[in-house]
C-alpha positions as CSV (number, residue, x, y, z in Angstrom):
1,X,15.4,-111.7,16.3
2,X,11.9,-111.4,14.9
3,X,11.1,-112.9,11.8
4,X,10.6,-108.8,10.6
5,X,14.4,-108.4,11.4
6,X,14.7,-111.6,9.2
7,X,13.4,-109.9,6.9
8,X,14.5,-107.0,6.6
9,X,18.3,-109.0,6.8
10,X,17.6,-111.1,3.8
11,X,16.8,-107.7,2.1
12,X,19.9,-106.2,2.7
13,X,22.0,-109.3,2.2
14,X,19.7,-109.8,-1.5
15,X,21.0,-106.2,-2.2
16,X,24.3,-106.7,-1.6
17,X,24.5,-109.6,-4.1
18,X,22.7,-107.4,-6.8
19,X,25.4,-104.8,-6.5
20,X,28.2,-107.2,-6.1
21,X,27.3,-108.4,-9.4
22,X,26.8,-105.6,-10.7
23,X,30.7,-104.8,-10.1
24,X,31.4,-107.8,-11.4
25,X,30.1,-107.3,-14.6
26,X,31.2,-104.0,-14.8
27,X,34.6,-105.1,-13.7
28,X,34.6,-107.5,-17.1
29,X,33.7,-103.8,-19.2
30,X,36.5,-102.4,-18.2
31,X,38.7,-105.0,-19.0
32,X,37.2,-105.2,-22.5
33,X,37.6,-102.0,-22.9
34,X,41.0,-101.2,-21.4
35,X,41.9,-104.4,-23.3
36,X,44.0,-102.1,-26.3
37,X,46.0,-100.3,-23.4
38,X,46.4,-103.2,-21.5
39,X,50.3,-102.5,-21.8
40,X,50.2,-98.9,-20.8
41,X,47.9,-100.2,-17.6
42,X,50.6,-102.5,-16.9
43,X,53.5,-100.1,-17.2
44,X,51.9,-97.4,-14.7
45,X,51.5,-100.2,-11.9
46,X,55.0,-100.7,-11.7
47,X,55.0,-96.6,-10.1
48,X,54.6,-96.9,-6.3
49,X,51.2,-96.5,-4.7
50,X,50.1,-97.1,-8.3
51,X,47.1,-99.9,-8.3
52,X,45.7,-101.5,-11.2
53,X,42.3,-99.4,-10.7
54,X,44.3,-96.2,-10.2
55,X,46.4,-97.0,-14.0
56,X,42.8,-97.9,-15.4
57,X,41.6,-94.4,-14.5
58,X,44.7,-92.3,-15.5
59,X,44.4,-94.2,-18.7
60,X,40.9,-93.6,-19.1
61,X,40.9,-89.9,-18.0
62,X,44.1,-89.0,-20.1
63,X,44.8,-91.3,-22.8
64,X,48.0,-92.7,-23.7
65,X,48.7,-89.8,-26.2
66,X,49.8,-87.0,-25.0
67,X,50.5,-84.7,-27.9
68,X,47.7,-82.5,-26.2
69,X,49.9,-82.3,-23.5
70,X,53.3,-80.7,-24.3
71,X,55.0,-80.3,-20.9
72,X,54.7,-82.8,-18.1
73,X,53.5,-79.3,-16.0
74,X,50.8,-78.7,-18.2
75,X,49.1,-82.1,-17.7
76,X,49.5,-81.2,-14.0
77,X,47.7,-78.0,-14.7
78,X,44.7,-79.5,-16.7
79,X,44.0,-81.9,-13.6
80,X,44.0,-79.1,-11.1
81,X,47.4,-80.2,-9.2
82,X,49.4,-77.1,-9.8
83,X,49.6,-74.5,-7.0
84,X,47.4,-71.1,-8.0
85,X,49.7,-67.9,-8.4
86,X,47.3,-65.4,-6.6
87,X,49.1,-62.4,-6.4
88,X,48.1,-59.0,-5.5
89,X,50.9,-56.0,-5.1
90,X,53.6,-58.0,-5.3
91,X,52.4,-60.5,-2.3
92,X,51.1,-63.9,-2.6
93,X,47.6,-64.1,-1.6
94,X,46.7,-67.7,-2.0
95,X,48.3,-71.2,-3.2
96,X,45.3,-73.2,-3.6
97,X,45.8,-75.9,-6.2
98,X,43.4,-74.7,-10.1
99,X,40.5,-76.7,-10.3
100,X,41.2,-79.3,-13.1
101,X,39.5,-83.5,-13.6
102,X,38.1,-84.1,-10.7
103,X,38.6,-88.1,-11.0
104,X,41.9,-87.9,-12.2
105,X,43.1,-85.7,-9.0
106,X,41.0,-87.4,-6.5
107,X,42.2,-91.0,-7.4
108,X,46.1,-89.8,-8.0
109,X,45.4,-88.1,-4.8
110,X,44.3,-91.7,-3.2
111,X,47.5,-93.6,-5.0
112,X,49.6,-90.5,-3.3
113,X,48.5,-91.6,0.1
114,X,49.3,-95.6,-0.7
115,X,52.7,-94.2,-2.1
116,X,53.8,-92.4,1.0
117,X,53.3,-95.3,2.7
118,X,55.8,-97.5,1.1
119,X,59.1,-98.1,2.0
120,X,62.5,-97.2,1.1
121,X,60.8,-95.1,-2.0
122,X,61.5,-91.5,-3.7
123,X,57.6,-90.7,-2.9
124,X,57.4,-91.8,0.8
125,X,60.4,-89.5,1.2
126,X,58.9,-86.9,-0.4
127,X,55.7,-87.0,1.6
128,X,57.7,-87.6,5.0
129,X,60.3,-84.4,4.1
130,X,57.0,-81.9,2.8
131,X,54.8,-83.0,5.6
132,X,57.1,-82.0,8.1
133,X,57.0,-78.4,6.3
134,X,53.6,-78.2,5.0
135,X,51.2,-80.4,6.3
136,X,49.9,-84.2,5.2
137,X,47.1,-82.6,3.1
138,X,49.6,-80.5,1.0
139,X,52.1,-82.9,1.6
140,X,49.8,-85.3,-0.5
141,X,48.9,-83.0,-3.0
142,X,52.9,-82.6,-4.0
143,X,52.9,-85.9,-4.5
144,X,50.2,-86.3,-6.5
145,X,51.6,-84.0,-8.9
146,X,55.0,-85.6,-8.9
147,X,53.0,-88.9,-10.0
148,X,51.7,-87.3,-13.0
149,X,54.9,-86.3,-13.5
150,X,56.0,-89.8,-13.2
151,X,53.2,-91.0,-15.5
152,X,54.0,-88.3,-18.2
153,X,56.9,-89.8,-20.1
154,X,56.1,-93.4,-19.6
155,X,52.9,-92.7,-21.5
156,X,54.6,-90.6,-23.9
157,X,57.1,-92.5,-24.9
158,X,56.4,-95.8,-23.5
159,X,59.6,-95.8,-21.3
160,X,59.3,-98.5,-18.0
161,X,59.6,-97.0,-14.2
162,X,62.9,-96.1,-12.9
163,X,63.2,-96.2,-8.9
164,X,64.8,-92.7,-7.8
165,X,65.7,-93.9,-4.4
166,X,64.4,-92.5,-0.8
167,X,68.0,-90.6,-0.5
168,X,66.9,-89.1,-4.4
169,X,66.1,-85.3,-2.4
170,X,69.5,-85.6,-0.5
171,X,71.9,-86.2,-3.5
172,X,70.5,-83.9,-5.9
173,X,71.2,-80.8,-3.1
174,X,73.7,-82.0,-0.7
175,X,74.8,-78.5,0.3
176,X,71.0,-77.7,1.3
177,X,70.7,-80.8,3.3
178,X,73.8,-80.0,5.4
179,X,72.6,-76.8,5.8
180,X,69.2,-78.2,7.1
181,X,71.4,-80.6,9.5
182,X,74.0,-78.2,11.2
183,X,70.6,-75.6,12.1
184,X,68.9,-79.1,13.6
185,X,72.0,-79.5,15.0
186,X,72.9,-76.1,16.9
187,X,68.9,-75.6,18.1
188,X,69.6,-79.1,20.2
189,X,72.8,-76.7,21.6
190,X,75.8,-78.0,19.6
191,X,78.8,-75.7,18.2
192,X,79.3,-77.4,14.6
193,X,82.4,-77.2,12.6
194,X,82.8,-78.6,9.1
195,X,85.9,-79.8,7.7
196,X,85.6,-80.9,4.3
197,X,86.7,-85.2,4.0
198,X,90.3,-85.5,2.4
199,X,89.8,-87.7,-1.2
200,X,90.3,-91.2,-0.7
């Protein structure tokens, strides 16, 4: 190593402190001036996949009212994570997601992909069951907008997180998951015959 490649080193290293420090001290902004919804910050971490940074920009991209907001689906809407309803002659041309915030779907978008990865959660489950269907990418997107649907009522009415459950999909349509399981069922080459459980 030439004393150049020193250097040019001690450069780079120099630069690195400047903008380390520099997210320090914008790290202390935020917190002074997040410090009123401190409590709504705190409430959206307890949401899976949900970081501090992540609740810091919902917060700051969306407030904590949400009287501009009247349905949960409208918020979804306004930050671009509603399918589009492109239809021409009756047939559906296109189901690209509206455009909408860019920072609010990009970093719910980012919280969606820490969420999937959890276990034994509503989200993972919902990513694992739509990206068998549809892909990881749209997979994600889903749910990103089922986190703003999350996020929705415990901003509106400062309510706490309530855990749904990985088997959430499978109780609320049993019927439709049975169905799903007898066609997996007969493709592997099985005859299947249901006989409904006698009461206990």
């Amino acid at each position: 190593m030439t004393d150049h490649h020193r250097f040019l080193l001690r450069m780079h290293l120099d630069h690195l402190d400047h903008l380390e420090a520099l997210i320090g001290r914008l790290g202390v902004r935020v917190e002074e001036v997040l410090a009123p919804f401190a409590e709504a910050v705190q409430r959206l971490t307890t949401i899976p996949g949900v970081s501090q940074r992540v609740a810091e920009v919902v917060v700051a991209e969306i407030g904590t009212q949400m009287e501009q907001f009247p349905t949960a689906a409208q918020l979804a809407s306004w930050a671009g994570l509603c399918p589009g309803n492109h239809e021409s002659a009756g047939k559906r041309r296109s189901g690209r997601t509206t455009k909408g915030d860019r920072w609010l779907r990009t970093i719910l978008v980012q919280a969606a992909w820490a969420a999937s990865r959890t276990k034994g959660t509503y989200l993972a489950a919902q990513f694992q069951q739509l990206a068998r269907r549809r892909g990881r990418k749209r997979a994600l997107v889903a749910v990103a907008q089922t986190l703003l649907v999350i996020i929705y009522p415990l901003l509106r009415d400062q309510t706490t997180y309530v855990a749904l459950g990985p088997d959430h999909l499978d109780r609320r349509d049993p019927e439709r998951l049975t169905e799903r399981l007898v066609k997996r069922l007969e493709r592997l080459g099985h005859k299947v015959i249901l006989e409904p459980r006698p009461a206990a």
